[in-house]
N, C-alpha and C positions, 0 to 999 in steps of 0.2 A: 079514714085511717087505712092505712095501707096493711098487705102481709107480706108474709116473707120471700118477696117477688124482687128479681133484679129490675135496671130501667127499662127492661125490655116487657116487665111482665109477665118474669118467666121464675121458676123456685129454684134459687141459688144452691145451689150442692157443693157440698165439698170434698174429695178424693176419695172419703171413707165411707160415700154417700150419708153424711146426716146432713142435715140443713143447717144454711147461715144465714142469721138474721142482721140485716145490718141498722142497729136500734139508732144511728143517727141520722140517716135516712127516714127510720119508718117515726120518729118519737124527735123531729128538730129542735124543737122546743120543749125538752124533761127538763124539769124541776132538778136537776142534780150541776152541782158547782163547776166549773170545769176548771179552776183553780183552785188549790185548799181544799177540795172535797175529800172523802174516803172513801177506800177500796175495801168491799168485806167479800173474801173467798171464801167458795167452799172447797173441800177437798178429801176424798176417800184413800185411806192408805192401808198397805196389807204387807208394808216389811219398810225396812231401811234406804232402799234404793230411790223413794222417792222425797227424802228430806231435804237436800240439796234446793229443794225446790219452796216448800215449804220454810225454808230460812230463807231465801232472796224472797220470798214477798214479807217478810217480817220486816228484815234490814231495809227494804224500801219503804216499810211504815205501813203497811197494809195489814190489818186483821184478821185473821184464819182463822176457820170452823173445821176441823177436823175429824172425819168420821173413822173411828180406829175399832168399828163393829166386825169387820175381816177376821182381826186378830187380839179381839177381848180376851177369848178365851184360849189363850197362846201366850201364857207369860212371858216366856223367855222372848217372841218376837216382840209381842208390847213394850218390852223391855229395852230393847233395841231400837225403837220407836222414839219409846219417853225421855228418858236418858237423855240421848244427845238433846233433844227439844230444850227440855230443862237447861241445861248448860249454859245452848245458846242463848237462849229467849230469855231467860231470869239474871242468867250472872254478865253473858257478854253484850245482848243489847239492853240491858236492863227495863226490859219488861216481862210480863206475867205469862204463864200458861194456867190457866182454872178448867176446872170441871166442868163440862156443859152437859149435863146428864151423864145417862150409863156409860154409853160409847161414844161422848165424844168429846173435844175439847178442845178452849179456845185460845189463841193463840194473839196476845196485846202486844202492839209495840209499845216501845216508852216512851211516845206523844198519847197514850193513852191507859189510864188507869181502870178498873172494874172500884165500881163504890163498895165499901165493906169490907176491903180487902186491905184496907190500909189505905187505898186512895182517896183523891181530893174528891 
């Protein structure tokens, strides 16, 4: 098994100096679909400016975990936060946002229902 070495052998860096692993190189053969599979994001947010981004992985079908522990205790940014989520995610792409514990919450497209919740 290889690490996070380019073909030279050498530790890939990226601009911001963190490292890149490139998992189809080092993992050719995962266990994971390359057609029909699912994408599950994580993602920490601490105001409104990064929603935009959080709704284009929704609309593309992709499941997001959302850590909103920044600004739990910030109603009014929460607020700001939830809101529009809600809007988009429940009434215009018609899927869910649930509770995933204290801070944080998950984010279904409508190819995907949470069981209990009314789902299949």
């Amino acid at each position: 098994m290889r690490g996070p070495f380019d073909e030279l052998g050498e530790v890939s860096k990226l601009g911001d100096g963190s490292i890149f692993h490139d998992l189809e190189k080092m993992y050719p053969d995962a266990p994971i679909p390359e057609e029909g599979g699912q994408i599950l994001r994580n993602a920490v947010i601490d105001g409104s400016d990064g929603l935009s981004t959080l709704m284009d992985w929704v609309s593309q079908g992709d499941m997001v975990i959302v850590d909103v522990s920044p600004i739990i205790d910030q109603p009014g940014r929460l607020s700001e936060v939830i809101d529009p989520l809600m809007v988009f995610v429940e009434q215009q792409m018609g899927g869910q946002l649930l509770n995933f514990g204290h801070s944080r919450l998950l984010l279904l497209p409508s190819t995907h229902q949470a069981r209990g919740t009314g789902g299949v």
